[in-house]
C-alpha positions as CSV (number, residue, x, y, z in Angstrom):
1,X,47.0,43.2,-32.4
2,X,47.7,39.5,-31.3
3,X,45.8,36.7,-33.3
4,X,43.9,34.3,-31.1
5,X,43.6,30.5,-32.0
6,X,40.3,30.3,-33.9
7,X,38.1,27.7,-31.8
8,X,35.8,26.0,-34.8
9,X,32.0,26.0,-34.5
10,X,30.9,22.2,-33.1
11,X,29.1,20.3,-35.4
12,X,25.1,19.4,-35.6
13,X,26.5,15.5,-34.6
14,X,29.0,17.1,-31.9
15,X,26.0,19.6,-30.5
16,X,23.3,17.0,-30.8
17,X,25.3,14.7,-28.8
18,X,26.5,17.6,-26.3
19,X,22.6,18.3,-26.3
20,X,21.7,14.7,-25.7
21,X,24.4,13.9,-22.7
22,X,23.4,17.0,-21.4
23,X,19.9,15.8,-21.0
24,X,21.6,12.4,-19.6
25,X,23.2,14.1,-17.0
26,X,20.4,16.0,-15.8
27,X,18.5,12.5,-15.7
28,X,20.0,11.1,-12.3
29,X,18.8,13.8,-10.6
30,X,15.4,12.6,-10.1
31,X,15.7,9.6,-12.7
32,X,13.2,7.9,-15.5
33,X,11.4,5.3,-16.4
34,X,13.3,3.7,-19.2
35,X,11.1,0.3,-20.3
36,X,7.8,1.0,-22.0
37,X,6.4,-1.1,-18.8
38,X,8.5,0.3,-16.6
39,X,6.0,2.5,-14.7
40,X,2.8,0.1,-15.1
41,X,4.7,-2.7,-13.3
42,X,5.9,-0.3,-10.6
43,X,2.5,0.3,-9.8
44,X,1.3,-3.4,-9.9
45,X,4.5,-4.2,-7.6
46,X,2.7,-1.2,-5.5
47,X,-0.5,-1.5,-5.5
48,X,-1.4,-5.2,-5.4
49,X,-0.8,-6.8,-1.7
50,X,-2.0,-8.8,0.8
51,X,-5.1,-6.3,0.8
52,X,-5.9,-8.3,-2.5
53,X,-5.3,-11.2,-1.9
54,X,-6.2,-12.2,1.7
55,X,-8.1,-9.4,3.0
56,X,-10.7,-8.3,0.4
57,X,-12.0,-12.4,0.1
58,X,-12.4,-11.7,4.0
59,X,-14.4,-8.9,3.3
60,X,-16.3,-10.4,0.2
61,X,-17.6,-12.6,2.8
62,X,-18.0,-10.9,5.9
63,X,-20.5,-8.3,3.6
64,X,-22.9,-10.5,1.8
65,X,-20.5,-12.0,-1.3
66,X,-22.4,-10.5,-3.9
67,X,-24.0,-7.4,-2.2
68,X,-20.6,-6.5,-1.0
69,X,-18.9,-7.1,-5.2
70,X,-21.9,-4.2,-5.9
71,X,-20.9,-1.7,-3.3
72,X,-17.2,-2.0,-4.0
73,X,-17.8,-1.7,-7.8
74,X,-19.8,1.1,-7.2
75,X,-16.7,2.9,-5.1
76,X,-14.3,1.6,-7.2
77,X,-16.3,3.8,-10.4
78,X,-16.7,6.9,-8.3
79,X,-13.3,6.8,-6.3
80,X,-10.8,4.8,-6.7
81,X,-10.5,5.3,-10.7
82,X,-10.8,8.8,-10.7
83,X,-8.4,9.6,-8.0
84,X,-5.7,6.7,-9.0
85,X,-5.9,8.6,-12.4
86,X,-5.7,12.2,-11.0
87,X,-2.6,11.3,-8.8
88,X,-0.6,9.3,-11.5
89,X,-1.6,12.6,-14.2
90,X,-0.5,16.0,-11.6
91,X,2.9,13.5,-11.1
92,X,3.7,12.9,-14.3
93,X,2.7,16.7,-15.2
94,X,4.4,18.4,-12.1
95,X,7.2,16.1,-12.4
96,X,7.6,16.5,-8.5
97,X,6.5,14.3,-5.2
98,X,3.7,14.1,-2.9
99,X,5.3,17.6,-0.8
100,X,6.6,19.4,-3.7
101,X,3.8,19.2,-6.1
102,X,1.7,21.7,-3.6
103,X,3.7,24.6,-4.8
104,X,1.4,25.2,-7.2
105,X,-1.0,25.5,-4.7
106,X,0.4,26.0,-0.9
107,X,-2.5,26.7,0.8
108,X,-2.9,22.7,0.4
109,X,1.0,21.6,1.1
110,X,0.0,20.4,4.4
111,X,-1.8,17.5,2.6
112,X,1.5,16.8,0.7
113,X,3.1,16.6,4.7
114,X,-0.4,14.3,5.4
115,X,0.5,11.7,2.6
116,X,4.3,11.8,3.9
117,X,3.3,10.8,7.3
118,X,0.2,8.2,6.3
119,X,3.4,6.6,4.3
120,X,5.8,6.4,7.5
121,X,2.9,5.1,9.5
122,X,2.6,1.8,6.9
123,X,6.5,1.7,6.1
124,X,7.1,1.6,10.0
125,X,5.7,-2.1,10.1
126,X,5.1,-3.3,6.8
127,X,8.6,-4.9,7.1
128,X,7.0,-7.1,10.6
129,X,4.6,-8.6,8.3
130,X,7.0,-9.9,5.9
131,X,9.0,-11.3,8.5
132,X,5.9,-13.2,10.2
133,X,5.7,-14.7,6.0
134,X,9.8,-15.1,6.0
135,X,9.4,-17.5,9.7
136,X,5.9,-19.4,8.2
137,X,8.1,-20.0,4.8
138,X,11.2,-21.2,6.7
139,X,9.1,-23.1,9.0
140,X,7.5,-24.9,6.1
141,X,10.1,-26.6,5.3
142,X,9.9,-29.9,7.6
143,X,8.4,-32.9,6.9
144,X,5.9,-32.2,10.4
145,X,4.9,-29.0,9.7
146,X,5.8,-27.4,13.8
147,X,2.3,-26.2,13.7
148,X,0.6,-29.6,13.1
149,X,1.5,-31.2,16.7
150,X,1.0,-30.5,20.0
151,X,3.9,-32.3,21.7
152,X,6.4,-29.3,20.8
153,X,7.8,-27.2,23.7
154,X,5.8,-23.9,23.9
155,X,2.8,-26.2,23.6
156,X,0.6,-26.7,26.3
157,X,-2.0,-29.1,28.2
158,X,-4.5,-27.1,26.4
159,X,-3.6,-27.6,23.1
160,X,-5.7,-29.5,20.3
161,X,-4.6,-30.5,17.0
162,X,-8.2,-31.0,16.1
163,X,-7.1,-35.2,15.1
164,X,-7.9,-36.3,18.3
165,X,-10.9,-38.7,19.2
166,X,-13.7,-37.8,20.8
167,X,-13.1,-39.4,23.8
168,X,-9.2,-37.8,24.3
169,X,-11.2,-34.1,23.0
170,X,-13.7,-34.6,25.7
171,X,-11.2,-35.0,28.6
172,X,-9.0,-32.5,27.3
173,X,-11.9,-30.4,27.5
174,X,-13.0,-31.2,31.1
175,X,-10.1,-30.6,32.2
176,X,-9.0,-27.4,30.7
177,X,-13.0,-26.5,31.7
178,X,-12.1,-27.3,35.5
179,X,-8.9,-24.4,35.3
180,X,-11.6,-22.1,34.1
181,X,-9.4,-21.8,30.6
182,X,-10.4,-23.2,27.3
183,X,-8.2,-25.2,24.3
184,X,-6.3,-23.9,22.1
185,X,-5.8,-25.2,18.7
186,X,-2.3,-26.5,17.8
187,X,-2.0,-23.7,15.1
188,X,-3.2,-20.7,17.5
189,X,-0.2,-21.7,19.7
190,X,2.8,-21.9,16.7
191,X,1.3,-18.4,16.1
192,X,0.9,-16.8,19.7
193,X,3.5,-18.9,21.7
194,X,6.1,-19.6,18.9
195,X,5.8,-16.9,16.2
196,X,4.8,-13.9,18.5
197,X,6.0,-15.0,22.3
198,X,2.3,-13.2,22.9
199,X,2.4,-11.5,26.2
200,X,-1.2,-11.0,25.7
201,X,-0.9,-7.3,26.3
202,X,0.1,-4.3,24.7
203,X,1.9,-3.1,27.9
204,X,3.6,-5.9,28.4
205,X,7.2,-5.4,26.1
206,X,8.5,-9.1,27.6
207,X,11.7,-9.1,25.2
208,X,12.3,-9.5,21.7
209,X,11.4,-11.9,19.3
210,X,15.1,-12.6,18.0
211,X,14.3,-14.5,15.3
212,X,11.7,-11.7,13.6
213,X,14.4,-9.0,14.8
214,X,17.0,-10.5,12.3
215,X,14.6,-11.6,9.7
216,X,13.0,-7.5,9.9
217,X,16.8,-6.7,9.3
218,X,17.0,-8.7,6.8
219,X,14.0,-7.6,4.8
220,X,15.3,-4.1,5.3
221,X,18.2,-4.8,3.7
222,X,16.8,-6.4,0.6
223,X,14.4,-2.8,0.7
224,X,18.0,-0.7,0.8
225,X,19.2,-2.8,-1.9
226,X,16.7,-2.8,-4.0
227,X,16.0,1.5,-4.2
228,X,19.9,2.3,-3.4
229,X,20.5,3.3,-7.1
230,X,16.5,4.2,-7.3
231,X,13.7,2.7,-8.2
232,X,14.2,3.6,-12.1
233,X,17.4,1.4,-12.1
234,X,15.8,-1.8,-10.0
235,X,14.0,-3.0,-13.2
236,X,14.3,-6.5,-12.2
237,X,13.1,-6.3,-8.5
238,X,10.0,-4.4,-9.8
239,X,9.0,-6.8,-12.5
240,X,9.7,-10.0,-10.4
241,X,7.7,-8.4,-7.9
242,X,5.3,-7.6,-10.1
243,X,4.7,-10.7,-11.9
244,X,5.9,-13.8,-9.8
245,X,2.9,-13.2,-7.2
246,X,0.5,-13.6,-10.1
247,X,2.1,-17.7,-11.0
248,X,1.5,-18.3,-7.2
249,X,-2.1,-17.0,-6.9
250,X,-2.6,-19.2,-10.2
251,X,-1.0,-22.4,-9.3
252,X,-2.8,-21.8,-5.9
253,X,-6.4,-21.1,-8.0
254,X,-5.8,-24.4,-10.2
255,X,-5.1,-26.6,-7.5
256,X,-7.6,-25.0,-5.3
257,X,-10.5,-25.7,-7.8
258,X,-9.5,-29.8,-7.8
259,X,-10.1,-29.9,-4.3
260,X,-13.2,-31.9,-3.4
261,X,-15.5,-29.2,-1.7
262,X,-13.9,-26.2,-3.6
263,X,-18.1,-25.7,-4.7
264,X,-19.3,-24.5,-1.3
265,X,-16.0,-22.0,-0.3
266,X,-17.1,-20.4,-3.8
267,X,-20.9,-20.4,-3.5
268,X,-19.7,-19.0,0.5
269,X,-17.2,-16.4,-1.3
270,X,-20.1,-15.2,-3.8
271,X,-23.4,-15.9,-1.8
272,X,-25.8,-13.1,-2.7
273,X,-27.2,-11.2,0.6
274,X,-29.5,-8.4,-1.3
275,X,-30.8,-7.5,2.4
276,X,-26.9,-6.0,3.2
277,X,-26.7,-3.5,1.1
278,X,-28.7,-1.2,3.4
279,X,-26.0,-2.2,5.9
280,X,-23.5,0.6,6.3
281,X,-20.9,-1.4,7.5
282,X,-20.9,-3.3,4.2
283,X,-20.4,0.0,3.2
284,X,-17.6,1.1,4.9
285,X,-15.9,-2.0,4.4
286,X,-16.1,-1.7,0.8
287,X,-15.2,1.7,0.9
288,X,-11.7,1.8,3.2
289,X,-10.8,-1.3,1.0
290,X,-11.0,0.3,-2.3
291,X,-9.0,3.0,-1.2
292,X,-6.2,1.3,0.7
293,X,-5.8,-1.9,-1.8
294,X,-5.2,1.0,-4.5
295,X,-2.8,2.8,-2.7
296,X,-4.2,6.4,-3.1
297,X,-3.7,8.7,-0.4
298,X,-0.1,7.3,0.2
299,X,2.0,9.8,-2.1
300,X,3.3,6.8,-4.2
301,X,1.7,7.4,-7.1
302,X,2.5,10.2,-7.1
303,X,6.0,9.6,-7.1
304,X,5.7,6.9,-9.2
305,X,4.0,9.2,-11.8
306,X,7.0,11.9,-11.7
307,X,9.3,9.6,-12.8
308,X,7.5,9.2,-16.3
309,X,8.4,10.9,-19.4
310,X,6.1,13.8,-20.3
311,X,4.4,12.0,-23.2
312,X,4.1,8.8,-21.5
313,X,0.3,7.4,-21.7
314,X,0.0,7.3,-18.1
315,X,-4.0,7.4,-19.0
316,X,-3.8,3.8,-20.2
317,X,-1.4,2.4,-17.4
318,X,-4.0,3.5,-15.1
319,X,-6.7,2.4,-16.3
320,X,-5.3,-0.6,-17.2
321,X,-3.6,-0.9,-13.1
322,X,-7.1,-0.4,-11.8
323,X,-8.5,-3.1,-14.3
324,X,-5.6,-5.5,-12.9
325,X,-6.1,-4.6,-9.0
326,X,-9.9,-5.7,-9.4
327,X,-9.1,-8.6,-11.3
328,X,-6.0,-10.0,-8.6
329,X,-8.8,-9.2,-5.8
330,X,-11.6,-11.5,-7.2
331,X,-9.1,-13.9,-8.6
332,X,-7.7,-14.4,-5.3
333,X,-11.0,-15.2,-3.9
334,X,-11.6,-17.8,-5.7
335,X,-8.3,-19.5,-5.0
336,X,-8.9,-18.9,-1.1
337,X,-12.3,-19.5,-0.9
338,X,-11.8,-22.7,-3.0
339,X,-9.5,-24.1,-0.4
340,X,-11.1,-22.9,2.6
341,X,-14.2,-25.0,1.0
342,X,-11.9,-28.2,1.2
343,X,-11.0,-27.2,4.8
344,X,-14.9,-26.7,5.2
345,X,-15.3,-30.4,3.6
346,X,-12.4,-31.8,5.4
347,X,-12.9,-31.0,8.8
348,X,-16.9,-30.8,8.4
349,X,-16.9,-27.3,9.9
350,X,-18.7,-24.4,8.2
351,X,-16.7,-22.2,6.8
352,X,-17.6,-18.9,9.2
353,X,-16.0,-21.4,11.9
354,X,-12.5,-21.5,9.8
355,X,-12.3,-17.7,8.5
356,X,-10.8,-15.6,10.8
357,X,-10.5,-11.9,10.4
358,X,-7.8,-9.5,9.1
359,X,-4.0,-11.0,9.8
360,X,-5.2,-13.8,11.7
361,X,-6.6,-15.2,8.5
362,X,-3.4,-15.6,6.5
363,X,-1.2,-16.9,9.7
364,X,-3.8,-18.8,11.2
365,X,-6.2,-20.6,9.0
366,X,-4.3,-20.8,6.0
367,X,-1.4,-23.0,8.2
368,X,-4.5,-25.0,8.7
369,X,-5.5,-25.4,5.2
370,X,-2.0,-26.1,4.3
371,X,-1.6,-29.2,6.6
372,X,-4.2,-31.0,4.7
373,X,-3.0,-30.3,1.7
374,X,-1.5,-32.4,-1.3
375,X,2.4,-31.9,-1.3
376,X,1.5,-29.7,1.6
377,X,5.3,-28.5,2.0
378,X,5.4,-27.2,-1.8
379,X,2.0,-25.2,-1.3
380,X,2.9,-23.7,2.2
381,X,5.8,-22.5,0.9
382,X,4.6,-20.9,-2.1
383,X,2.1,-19.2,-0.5
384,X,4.3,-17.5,2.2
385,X,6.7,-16.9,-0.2
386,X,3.6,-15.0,-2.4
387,X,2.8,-12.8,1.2
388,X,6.7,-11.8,1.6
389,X,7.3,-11.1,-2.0
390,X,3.7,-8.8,-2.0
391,X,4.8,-7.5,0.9
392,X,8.4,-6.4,-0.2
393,X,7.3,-4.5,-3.4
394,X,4.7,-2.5,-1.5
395,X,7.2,-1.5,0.9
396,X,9.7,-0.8,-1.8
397,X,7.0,1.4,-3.7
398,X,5.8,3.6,-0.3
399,X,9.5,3.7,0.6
400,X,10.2,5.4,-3.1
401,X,7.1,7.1,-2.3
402,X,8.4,9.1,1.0
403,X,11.8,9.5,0.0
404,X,11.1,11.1,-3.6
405,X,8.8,14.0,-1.7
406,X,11.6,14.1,0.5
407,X,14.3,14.5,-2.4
408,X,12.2,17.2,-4.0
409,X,11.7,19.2,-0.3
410,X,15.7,18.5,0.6
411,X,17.4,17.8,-2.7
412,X,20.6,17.1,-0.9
413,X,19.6,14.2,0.1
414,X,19.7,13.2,-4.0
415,X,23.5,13.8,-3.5
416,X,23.7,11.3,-0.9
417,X,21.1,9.2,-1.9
418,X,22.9,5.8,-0.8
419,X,24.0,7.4,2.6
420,X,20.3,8.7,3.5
421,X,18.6,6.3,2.4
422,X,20.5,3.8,4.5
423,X,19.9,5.8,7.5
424,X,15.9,6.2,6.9
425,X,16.1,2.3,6.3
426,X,17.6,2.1,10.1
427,X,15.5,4.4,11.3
428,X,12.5,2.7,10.3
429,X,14.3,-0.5,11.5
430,X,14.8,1.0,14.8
431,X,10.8,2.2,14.7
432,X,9.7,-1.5,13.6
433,X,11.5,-3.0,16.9
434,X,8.7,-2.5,19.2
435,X,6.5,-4.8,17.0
436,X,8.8,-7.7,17.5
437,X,8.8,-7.5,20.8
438,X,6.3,-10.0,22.7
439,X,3.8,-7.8,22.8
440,X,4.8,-6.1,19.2
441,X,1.6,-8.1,16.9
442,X,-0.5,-5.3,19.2
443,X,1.7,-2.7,18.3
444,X,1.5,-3.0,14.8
445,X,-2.5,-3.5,15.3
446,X,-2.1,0.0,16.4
447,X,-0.1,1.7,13.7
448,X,-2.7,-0.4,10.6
449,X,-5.7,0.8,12.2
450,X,-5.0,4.3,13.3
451,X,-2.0,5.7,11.4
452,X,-1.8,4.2,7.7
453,X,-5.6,3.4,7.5
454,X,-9.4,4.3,8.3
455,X,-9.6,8.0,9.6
456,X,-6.4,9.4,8.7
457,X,-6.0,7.9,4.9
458,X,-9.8,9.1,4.2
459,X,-9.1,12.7,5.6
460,X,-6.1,13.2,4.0
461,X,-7.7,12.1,0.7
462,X,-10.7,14.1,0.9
463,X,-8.6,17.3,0.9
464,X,-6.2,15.9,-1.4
465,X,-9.2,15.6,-4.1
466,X,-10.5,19.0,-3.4
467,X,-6.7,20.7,-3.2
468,X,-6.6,19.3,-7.1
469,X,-9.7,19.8,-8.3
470,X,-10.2,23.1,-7.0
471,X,-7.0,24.4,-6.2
472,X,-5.0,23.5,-9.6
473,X,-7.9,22.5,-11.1
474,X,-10.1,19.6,-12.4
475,X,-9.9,21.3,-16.0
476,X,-6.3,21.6,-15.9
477,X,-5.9,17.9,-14.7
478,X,-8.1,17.2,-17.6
479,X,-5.9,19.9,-20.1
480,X,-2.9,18.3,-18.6
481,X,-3.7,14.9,-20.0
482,X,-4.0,16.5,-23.4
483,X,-0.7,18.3,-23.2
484,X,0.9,15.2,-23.0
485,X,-0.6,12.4,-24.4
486,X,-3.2,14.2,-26.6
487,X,-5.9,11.8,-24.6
488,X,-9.2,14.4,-24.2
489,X,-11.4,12.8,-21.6
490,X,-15.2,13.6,-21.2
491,X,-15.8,17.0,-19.9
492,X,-18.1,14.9,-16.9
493,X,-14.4,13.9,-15.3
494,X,-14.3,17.0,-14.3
495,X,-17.7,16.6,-12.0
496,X,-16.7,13.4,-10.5
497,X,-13.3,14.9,-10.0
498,X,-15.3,18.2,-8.3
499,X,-18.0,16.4,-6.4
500,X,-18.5,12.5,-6.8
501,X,-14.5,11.6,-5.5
502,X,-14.7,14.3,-2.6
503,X,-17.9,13.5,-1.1
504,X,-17.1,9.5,-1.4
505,X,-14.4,9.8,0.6
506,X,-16.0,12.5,3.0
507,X,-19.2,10.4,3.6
508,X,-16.9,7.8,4.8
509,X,-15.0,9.4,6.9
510,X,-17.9,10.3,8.8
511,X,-18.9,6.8,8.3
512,X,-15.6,5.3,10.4
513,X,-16.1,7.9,12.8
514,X,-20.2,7.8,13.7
515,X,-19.4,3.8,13.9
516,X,-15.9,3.8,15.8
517,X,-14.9,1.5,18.0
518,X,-12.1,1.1,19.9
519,X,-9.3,-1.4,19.3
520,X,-9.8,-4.7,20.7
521,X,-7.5,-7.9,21.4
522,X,-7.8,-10.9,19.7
523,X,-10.1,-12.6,22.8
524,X,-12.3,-9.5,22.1
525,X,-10.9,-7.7,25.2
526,X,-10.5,-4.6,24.1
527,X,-7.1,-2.4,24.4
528,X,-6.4,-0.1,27.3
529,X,-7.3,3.7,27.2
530,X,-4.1,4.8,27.0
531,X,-3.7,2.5,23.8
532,X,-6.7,3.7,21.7
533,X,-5.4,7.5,23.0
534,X,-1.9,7.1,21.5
535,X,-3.6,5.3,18.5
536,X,-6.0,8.6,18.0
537,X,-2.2,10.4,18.0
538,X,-0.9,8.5,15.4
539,X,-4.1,9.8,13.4
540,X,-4.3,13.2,14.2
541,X,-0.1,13.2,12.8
542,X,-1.4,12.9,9.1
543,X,-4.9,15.2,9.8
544,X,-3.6,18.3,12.0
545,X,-0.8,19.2,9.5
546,X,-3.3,20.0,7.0
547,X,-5.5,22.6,8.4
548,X,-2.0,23.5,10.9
549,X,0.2,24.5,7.5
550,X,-3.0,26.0,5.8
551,X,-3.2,28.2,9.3
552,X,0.8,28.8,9.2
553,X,0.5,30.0,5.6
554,X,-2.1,32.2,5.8
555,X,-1.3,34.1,9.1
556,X,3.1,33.8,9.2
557,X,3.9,34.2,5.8
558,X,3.6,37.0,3.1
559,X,2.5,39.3,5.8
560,X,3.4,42.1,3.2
561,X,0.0,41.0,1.7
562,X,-3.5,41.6,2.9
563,X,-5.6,38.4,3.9
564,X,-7.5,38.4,0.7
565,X,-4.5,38.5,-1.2
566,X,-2.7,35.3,0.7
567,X,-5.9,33.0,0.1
568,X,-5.8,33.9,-3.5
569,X,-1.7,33.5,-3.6
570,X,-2.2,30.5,-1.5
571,X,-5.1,28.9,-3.8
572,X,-3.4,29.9,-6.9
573,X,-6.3,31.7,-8.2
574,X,-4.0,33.9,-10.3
575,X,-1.2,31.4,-11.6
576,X,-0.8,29.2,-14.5
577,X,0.7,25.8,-13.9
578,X,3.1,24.2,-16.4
579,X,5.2,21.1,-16.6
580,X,8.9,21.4,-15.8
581,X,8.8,18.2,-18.3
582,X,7.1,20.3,-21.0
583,X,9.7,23.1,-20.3
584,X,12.4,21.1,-20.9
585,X,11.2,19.7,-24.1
586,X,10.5,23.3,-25.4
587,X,14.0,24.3,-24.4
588,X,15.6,21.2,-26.1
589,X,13.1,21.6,-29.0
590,X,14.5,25.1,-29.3
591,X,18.5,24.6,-29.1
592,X,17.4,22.1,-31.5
593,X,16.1,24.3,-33.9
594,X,18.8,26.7,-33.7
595,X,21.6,24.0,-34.4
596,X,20.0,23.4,-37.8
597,X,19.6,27.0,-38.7
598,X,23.2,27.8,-37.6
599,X,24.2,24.6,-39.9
600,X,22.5,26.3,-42.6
């Protein structure tokens, strides 16, 4: 009998080690959060964005001030807490996407599909928006702001600056009045006739815009860049992203409370209306916003959550993101409203005459503001730079977002993460180019209101909150929390989880649809038919999949299995649900355990 070479037993250093690179080399594969604020300043990057810190002071105003702070805190308690915490917990737990995580409960994977396509809906012109702040920030820098005057070529002989005398107004006036037009301030005509090259009309393509069409490309690129080796490894993006917004709003608060008439844009931001809250438009105002400015509904968090360790206190970085979202929101206000109370003071206008709704109020007043300004150069380009940076970590965050589900669904893509990713990033480059065409500001009107807001974000949520409270459970959300952070919440989560978060978001849903109204124009004209049709499309993408795949599932697949059975394999009803996370650490606990005894 031959003697084989005896092959010594490794070592409980040389296993541990195997053990450990082992785990190592598993970690790429969806990778981890390494920094113990890692994950909480991804979702600050995320979640905080020019909803907080231009739109929501809008709204605070629009609503009543004060009656409007009640009804949002009131939806911010029963919705946007609960659900920001259940989407961050079944990530972390599940360890999987927005698509994936429905395995544990397919009957509801169309809602997983739902979040995918409310994502490529926002990421498809998010990048537009940052451009518009990238061509305001560039074109700060002049000791004319471009914006200020109206002798500059695309300006016109109805153009006002608002300096002139009465007199020179007054004929300016009569004589636009005699075309049958009306004047134009010199800021309205940077933005429509400079910025946008506005053809006025959605059908009307009239050329691109080159100068947004290379500044979209490069935003994209800094995107690609920054997720190229995933999001876990961009540390330094995320946190600058993160934080840098928040010495911007600051230096913008400070020097907006010195301003002479900073008093009445505060007393206008805060005004107490008691008589609006039986308005339900200050309701559904209040509403949509909570739920978009957190970001629920998207499939981010999600994503964001599965790239936690299992025993990460995800419980306190939620709590303590939703604590920070509220607090950027009404901090902001006071630093816009305190300025446009100087513009109020300045130009002795009241300040519903200067405030101008959604997008138009950060590229059309704030220019204003800006030009009257101390150092005016040095605070217009701080505060563009504050939109493009808020913009660009939102759109790194839903890009993460979208291509983690779709890592988990195709995970060949995780092999060739740098190749796909650069072809999504062109793809939604290619998608984007519309909305820098002279007509493209409508165009991206179209995809905010109908595809990544309103209608289809509250559907898609409302079944998103039942699918995981009934289908894997509001007690094992709640038991899940426990399993890895030892964190044993009030057993009444579980109701507001059941009832209060679903019928929230149901009531307003039917809310935006009982008080619908069709897309207008910024003259008030509103779009054409065919517009608000192919907007209603965009919708119905995210909405039809759910009950579609719930109708696929139950009549195309398992047809070994009677009808009764598919619901129940469908909802779960049977199943357990455990951690892949939790799995691992049992196996690793175990090989541990077996080193030592075979030391021994």
């Amino acid at each position: 009998m031959g003697t084989s070479e005896h092959v010594p037993l490794p070592t409980d250093e040389a296993k541990a080690k195997e053990l450990e690179q082992s785990q190592h080399s598993e970690e790429p594969d969806r990778g981890q959060w390494t920094g113990k604020f890692d994950f909480l300043m991804s979702m600050v990057a995320y979640a905080v964005g020019l909803g907080n810190v231009w739109r929501f002071p809008y709204l605070c105003y629009k609503n009543g001030g004060g009656s409007f702070l009640v009804v949002y805190m009131i939806f911010f308690c029963l919705a946007a807490v609960p659900i920001f915490l259940m989407e961050v917990t079944v990530g972390q737990y599940l360890q999987k996407g927005a698509m994936e995580m429905w395995l544990m409960c397919p009957l509801f994977r169309g809602v997983g599909i739902g979040n995918v396509v409310i994502a490529f809906m926002c990421i498809a012109y998010f990048c537009v928006i940052v451009a518009w702040a990238m061509f305001y920030m560039i074109s700060s820098i002049a000791w004319v702001f471009p914006w200020e005057t109206c002798n500059n070529y695309w300006n016109d002989a109805t153009c006002v600056t608002g300096k002139e005398n009465f007199t020179e107004l007054a004929r300016i006036k009569a004589l636009v009045a005699s075309a049958g037009g009306h004047t134009q301030t010199s800021v309205e005509q940077f933005w429509e006739k400079r910025v946008l090259h506005d053809t006025g009309d959605i059908s009307e393509f009239g050329g691109i815009q080159w100068e947004l069409f290379f500044i979209m490309a490069a935003a994209w690129l800094i995107v690609y860049f920054a997720l190229w080796k995933g999001i876990t490894q961009a540390r330094k993006f995320v946190y600058f992203c993160a934080l840098f917004p928040y010495v911007l709003i600051f230096i913008l608060l400070i020097r907006g409370l010195t301003l002479e008439g900073a008093g009445t844009g505060i007393y206008f931001y805060l005004k107490p209306n008691a008589t609006r809250l039986l308005d339900t438009a200050v309701w559904k105002d209040a509403g949509t916003q909570v739920f978009y400015s957190y970001g629920v509904g998207f499939g981010a968090l999600i994503a964001l959550g599965s790239h936690n360790k299992f025993n990460h206190n995800c419980f306190k970085d939620a709590i303590t993101m939703c604590f920070i979202n509220g607090c950027t929101s009404i901090t902001a206000g006071f630093a816009v409203f305190s300025i446009l109370g100087y513009m109020s003071h300045v130009a002795q206008k009241d300040i519903s005459e200067i405030v101008k709704p959604g997008v138009g109020l950060a590229f059309l007043a704030y220019p204003e503001v800006a030009s009257n300004l101390p150092m005016k150069q040095v605070f217009a380009v701080l505060f563009f730079l504050m939109i493009t940076i808020l913009g660009l970590d939102s759109q790194v965050c839903m890009m993460e977002g979208l291509f983690t589900a779709l890592e988990d669904a195709f995970p060949i893509l995780r092999k060739y993460k740098k190749q796909s990713l650069g072809i999504f990033c062109l793809f939604f480059f290619c998608i984007g180019i519309p909305m820098v065409t002279h007509s493209g500001s409508h165009w991206l009107t179209l995809f905010d209101a109908y595809g990544a807001s309103g209608y289809a974000l509250l559907f898609v949520v409302f079944f998103e909150v039942v699918g995981l409270a009934y289908g894997f459970g509001a007690h094992n959300i709640r038991k899940a929390l426990h399993e890895m952070i030892g964190v044993t919440l009030p057993k009444g989560i579980e109701y507001v989880w059941k009832f209060c978060a679903p019928a929230t978001s149901l009531v307003l849903f039917v809310f935006c649809v009982v008080y619908y109204h069709p897309v207008k124009y910024p003259d008030g004209k509103d779009f054409p038919f065919w517009a608000n049709a192919f907007g209603w499309f965009l919708s119905s993408c995210s909405m039809v999949v759910i009950p579609g795949y719930a109708i696929y599932y139950l009549f195309f697949t398992n047809k070994h299995l009677t009808l009764k059975e598919r619901v129940r394999k469908g909802l779960n009803l049977d199943g357990s649900f455990e951690s892949p996370a939790k799995k691992n650490l049992v196996n690793n606990a175990e090989e541990l355990k077996f080193i030592e005894s075979s030391s021994q």
